[in-house]
Structure formats: C-alpha cells, structure tokens
C-alpha atoms as one frame of an Amber mdcrd trajectory, in Angstrom:
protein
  90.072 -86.763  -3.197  91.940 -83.579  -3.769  95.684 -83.693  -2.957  96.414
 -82.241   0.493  99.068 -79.341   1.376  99.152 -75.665  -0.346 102.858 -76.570
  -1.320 103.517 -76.734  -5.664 102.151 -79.907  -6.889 105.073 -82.201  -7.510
 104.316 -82.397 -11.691 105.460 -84.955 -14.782 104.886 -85.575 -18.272 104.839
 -88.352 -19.741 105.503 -88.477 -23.372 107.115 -86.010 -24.599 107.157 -86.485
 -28.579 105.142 -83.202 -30.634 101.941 -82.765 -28.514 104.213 -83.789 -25.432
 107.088 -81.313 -25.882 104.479 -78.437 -24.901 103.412 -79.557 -21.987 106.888
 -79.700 -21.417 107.174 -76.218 -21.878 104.733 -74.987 -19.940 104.789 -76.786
 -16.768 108.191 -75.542 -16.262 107.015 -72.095 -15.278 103.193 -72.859 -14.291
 102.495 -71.420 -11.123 101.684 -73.730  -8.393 103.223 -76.709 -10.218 106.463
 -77.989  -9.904 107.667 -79.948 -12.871 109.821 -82.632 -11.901 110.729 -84.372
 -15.384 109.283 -85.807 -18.235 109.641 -89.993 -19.688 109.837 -90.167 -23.205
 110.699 -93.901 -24.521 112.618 -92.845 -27.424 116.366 -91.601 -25.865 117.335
 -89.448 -28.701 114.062 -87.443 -28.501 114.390 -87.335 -24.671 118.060 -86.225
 -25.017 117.003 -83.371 -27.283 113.915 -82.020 -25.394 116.143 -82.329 -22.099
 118.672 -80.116 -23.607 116.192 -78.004 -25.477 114.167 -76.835 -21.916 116.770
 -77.544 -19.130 114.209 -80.484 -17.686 115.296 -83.900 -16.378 114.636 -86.946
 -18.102 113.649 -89.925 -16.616 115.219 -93.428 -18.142 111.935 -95.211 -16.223
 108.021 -94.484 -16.012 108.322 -96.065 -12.579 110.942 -93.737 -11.338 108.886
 -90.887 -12.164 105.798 -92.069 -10.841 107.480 -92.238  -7.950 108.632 -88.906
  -7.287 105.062 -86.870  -8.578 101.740 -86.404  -7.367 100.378 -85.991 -11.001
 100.936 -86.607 -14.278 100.247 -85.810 -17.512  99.962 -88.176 -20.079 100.915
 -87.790 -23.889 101.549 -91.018 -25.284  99.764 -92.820 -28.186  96.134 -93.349
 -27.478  96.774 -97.216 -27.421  99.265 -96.479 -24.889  96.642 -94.225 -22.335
  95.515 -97.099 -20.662  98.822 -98.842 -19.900 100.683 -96.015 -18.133  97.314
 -94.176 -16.538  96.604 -97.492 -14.958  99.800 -98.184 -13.622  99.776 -94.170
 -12.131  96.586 -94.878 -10.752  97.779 -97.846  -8.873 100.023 -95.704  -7.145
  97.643 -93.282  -6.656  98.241 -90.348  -8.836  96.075 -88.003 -10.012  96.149
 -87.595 -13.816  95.834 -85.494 -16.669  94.925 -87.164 -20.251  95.521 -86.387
 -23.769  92.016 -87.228 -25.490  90.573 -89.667 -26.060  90.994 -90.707 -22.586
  91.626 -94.705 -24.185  90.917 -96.668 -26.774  88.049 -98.433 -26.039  85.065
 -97.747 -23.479  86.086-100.811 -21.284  89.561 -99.001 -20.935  88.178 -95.899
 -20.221  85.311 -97.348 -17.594  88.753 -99.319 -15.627  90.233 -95.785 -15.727
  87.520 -94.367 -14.017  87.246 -97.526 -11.676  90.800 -97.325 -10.818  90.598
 -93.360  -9.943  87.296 -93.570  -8.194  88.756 -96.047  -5.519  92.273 -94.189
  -4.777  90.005 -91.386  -4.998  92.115 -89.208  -7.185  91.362 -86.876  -9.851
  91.268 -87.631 -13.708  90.688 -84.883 -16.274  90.689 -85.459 -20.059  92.452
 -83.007 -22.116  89.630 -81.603 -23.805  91.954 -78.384 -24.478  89.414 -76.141
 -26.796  87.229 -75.781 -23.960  89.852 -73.190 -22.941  89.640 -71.292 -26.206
  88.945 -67.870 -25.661  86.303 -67.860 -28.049  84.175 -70.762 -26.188  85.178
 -69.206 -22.784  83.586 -65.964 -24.575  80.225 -67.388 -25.763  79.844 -69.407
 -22.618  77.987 -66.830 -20.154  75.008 -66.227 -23.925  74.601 -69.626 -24.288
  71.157 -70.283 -23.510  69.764 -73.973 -24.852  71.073 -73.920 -28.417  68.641
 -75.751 -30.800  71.273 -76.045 -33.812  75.156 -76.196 -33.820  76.400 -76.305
 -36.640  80.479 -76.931 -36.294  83.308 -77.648 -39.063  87.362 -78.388 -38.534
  89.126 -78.705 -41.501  92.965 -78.961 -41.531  95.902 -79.874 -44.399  97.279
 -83.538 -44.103  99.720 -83.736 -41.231 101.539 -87.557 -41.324 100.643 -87.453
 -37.274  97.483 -88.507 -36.410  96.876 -89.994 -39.570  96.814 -93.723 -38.107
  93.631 -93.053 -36.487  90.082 -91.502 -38.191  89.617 -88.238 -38.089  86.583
 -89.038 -36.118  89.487 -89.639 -33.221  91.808 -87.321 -34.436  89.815 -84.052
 -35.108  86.312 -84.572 -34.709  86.539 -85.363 -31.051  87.769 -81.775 -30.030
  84.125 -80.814 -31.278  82.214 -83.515 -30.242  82.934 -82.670 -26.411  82.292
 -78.747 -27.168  78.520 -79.559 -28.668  78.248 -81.892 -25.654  79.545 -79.117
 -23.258  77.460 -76.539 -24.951  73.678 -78.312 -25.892  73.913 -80.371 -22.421
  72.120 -83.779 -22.230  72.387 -86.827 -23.674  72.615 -88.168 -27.479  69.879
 -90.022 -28.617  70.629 -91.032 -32.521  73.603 -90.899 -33.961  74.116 -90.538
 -38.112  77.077 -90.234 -40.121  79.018 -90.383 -43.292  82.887 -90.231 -44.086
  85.453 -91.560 -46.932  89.086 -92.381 -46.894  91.337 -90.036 -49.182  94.933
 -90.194 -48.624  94.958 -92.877 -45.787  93.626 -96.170 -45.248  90.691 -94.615
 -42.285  88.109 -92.022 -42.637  89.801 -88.620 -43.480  86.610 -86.748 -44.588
  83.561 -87.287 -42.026  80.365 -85.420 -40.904  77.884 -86.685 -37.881  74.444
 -85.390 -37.410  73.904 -85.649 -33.538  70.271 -85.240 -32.012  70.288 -85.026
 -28.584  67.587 -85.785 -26.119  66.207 -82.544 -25.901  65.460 -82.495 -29.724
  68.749 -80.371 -30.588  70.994 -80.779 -33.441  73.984 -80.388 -33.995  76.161
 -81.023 -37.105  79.751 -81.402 -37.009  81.870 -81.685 -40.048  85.727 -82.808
 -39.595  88.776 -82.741 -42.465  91.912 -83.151 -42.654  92.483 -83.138 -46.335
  91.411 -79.670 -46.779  93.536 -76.872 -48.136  93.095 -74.587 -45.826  92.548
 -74.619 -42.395  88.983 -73.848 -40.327  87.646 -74.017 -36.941  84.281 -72.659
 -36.452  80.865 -73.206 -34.334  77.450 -71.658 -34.826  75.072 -71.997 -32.210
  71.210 -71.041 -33.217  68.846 -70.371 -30.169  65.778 -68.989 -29.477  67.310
 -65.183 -28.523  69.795 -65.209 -31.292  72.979 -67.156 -33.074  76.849 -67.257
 -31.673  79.007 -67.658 -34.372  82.721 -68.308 -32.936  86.389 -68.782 -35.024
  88.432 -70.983 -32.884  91.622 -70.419 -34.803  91.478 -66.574 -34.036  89.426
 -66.616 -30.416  87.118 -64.371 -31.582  83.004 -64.431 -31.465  79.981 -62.386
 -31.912  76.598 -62.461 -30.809  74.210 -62.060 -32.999  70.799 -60.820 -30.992
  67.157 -59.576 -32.275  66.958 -56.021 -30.627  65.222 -55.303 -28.319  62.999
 -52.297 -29.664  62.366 -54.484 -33.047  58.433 -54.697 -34.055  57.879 -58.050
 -35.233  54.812 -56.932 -37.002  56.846 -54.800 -38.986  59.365 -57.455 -39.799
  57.046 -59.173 -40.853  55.155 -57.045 -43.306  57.936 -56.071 -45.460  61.849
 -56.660 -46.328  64.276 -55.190 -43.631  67.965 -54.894 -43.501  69.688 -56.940
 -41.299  70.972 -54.175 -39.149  67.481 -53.115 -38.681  66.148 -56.301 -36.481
  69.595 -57.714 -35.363  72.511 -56.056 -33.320  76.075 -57.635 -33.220  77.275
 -57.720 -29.950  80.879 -58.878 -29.488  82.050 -60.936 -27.167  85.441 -61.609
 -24.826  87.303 -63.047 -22.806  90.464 -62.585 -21.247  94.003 -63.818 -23.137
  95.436 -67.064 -22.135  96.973 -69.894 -24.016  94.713 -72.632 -23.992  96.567
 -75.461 -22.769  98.335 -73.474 -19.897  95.117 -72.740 -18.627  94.163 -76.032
 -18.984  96.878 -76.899 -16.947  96.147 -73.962 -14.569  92.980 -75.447 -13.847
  94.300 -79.396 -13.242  96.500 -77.940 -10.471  93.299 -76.312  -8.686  91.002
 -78.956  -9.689  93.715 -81.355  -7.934  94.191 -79.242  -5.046  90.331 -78.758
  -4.257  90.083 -75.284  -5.545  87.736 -75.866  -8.379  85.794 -78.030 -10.117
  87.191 -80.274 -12.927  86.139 -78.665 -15.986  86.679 -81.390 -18.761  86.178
 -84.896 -15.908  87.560 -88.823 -17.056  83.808 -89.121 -17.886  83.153 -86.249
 -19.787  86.376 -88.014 -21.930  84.761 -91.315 -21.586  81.677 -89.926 -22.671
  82.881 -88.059 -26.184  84.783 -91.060 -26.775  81.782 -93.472 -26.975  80.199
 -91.058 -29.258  82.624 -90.954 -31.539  83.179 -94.572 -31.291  79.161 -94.373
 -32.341  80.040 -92.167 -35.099  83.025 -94.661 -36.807  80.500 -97.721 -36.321
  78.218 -95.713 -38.199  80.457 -94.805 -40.574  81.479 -98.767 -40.781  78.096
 -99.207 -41.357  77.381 -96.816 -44.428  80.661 -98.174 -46.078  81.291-101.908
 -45.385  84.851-101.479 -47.188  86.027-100.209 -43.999  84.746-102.552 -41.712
  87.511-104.916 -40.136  89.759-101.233 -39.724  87.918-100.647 -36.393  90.853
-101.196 -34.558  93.100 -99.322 -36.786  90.319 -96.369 -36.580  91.134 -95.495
 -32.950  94.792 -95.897 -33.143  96.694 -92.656 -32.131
C-alpha cells in the first residue's frame, strides 16, 4: 500500500556509520523527502555526523520510528532483521542496505511482515542506478553470456563477511535484472587471502533459459574494476561501472555475411560502435528518488524485498558451494554472511 497524501515523506536513517553517513547526506536535500533524523548506536559517531550535516540525532530507534513514515536502514547485515522488523510492526515502509538479512528465513518474515501492513520494502540494490546499466538497459535484448568482474583493494570494512556478500552481490542482482528468469545450477570456486572468509571468488550461473553468466568478485586486487559484458544474438554491451560509460557493439546492418565469411575482415568492417547514455545522477540519490515515488504510488519499485531476497539466496548458493569445494571453510557459514 503506497503511503497516502502528496505532502514530503516524513524520512530517517538508521545507521549512520560509513555507508550510513551518505544517506545522511542526501536525504537532507532530496526532493519530496523530508529527513527527520538519523539513530546511530554509537554517541560519539552520532555526535559528529549531527554536527557535521546540521541533522538531529535520535538517542532511541523507537523515537524515530515514531515520528517517520520510512526508513532507511544501514546497520550491520546481522542487524537488518532486528530493526526492519520492529519498523514493520509499526508499519513503515522501508528501504534496505543489501543483503536484505542474513538468512532466507529472515528475509521471507521481512516480506511476511510488509505484505500484511501492506507497506513497501525495497533492497538497496544501488548499481542498478549506474548510469552505465541505466544506459545499456533499453539494447538489452536476451543476453546469452555475461561475463562480469569487481575487483577492489582490501578495505578493513566488509571484511567480516565473504566477498560473495560483500561484493559479489551488487552483480549477482544486475545478471539477474539483466538475463531475467530463474537460476538453475549454481558452480563456484573462491579462497581466503588476507581474512579468515572467501576474499577471491568466481560463480558460473546458468539460468533457466540456458544463459550464462560468469561473475568474478575481489577484494584483494590492486587495482580497482567494475565491468559487465553482455553477448547476444544482435551484438555485445560492454559497460565500466566505475566511469558510467558503455558501448554497443552491433553487426551493421549493410554487412554481407558471405563475405565475412570468405576471407579476414577488420573489425570496423562488420561491427559499428554505437555509444550509449544516459542522463547524470548519483546513483544512490536516485535510488532514493525512486523509494519516495515507489512509496507514494508513483512508480514501480525497481529493486523489490524479493528481488533482495532473491540475490541473497543465490549467493547464499554460491558460499555453500564454495563450502563445498573447500571443506576448510565449512563451520564459517555464519561468519560468511556477517556484515
């Protein structure tokens, strides 16, 4: 049920530690939203963003609950399903850092809980805002390959949690969001290098159509890459989601196959780049953008609680998988989808 009146949606945050301080930020000024305050559990930090962007912090979850309609939430993964639940029970509609919980039963509650207050719950799937994947969208026409890699520098946060959870997840929703239909086999392989959990990890996903897609997720690299590549039967999208960019890679249309085939051709000859656009926008303010209407019955939700609960059970696939190939990580399960 979307929330009633054309006034600003009464907004909060909840968590407001590096991820959370942004939201922070931008809900201040978002149009149609009116940020009422943020709870962060540790007072120094809430002290210091309150300062830092003029915004009242709350000394109680409850208390803010009580004065939103929505809420954001930015806590710990193990700590999702504690404070969406008791927002839900008071029927507020929610926004929530991915993975939407820790566990599919947590998640499946969630959507319980939302489904009878009849409220909305979007998962904060942000890089489906990325300008390049807004780009590519309107070509993409039933990819039969993807082949994606996210590679990043150790960063201490996150690095309780696999990067199966803590990376890999971004780009297991985009494939999903992309190819369309369900997974039907799951394979995978990943080592620990600086932490005790999987910090190196690629998953071969074939969906039911027969598709493929290949995703590839670091976070002890040196340098730091976020690409797709989408192969389908009119051509291949290759998009940089660090920079926004993409290009289209089509056969042309006055191209003589018979020709191609007879004899060596350069690649300009047979293919035309066409690049592709979309308009600026920072990613998680439009993600934001789009909660308010989604909440307020002027959209769709783009990224829904089960299009979060259903990237988290595949990745929860891919770690059991993972357990599976290297039995010295088995009994970490728990510690795997910490965050």
């Amino acid at each position: 049920m979307a929330a009633s009146g054309n006034g600003d949606l009464r907004m909060g945050v909840v968590g407001a530690g590096g991820l959370g301080y942004h939201p922070v930020r931008l809900l201040r000024d978002l149009p149609g939203a009116r940020l009422m305050g943020f709870h962060e559990e540790r007072p120094d930090r809430a002290t210091q963003v309150a300062a830092e962007l003029g915004v009242r912090a709350y000394d109680s979850l409850d208390e803010l609950i009580g004065d939103v309609e929505a809420l954001t939430i930015v806590v710990p993964t193990p700590a999702h399903y504690d404070v969406a639940r008791a927002a839900l029970e008071q029927g507020r509609h929610l926004l929530i850092e991915k993975p939407i919980a820790t566990t599919l039963a947590e998640a499946d509650e969630l959507l319980l809980l939302a489904e009878r207050a009849g409220v909305v719950v979007q998962t904060g799937h942000v890089e489906r805002f990325n300008r390049a994947v807004r780009a590519a969208l309107p070509h993409v026409d039933s990819p039969r390959f993807v082949e994606s890699d996210r590679l990043a520098p150790f960063n201490p946060r996150g690095s309780d949690v696999a990067v199966v959870l803590d990376l890999m997840i971004h780009d297991i929703d985009l494939v999903r969001t992309l190819v369309g239909g369900g997974v039907r086999d799951v394979s995978a392989t990943g080592v620990p290098v600086l932490t005790p959990f999987v910090d190196i990890a690629n998953a071969r996903l074939i969906f039911d159509s027969g598709a493929v897609a290949n995703i590839t997720a670091s976070r002890v690299s040196r340098e730091r890459l976020r690409k797709i590549r989408l192969f389908q039967r009119n051509g291949y999208i290759s998009l940089d989601l660090a920079t926004g960019t993409g290009i289209f890679y089509r056969l042309r249309a006055d191209v003589d196959l018979t020709e191609l085939a007879s004899a060596p051709l350069e690649l300009e000859a047979f293919v035309e780049a066409v690049p592709i656009d979309a308009p600026e926008g920072e990613p998680l303010k439009l993600e934001f953008a789009s909660f308010v209407d989604a909440v307020r019955g002027r959209s769709p939700v783009v990224a829904s609680g089960r299009d979060g609960r259903d990237a988290l059970e595949i990745a929860l696939r891919i770690v059991r998988e993972i357990e599976r190939t290297l039995p010295a990580l088995r009994g970490a399960g728990a510690g795997a989808i910490r965050g």
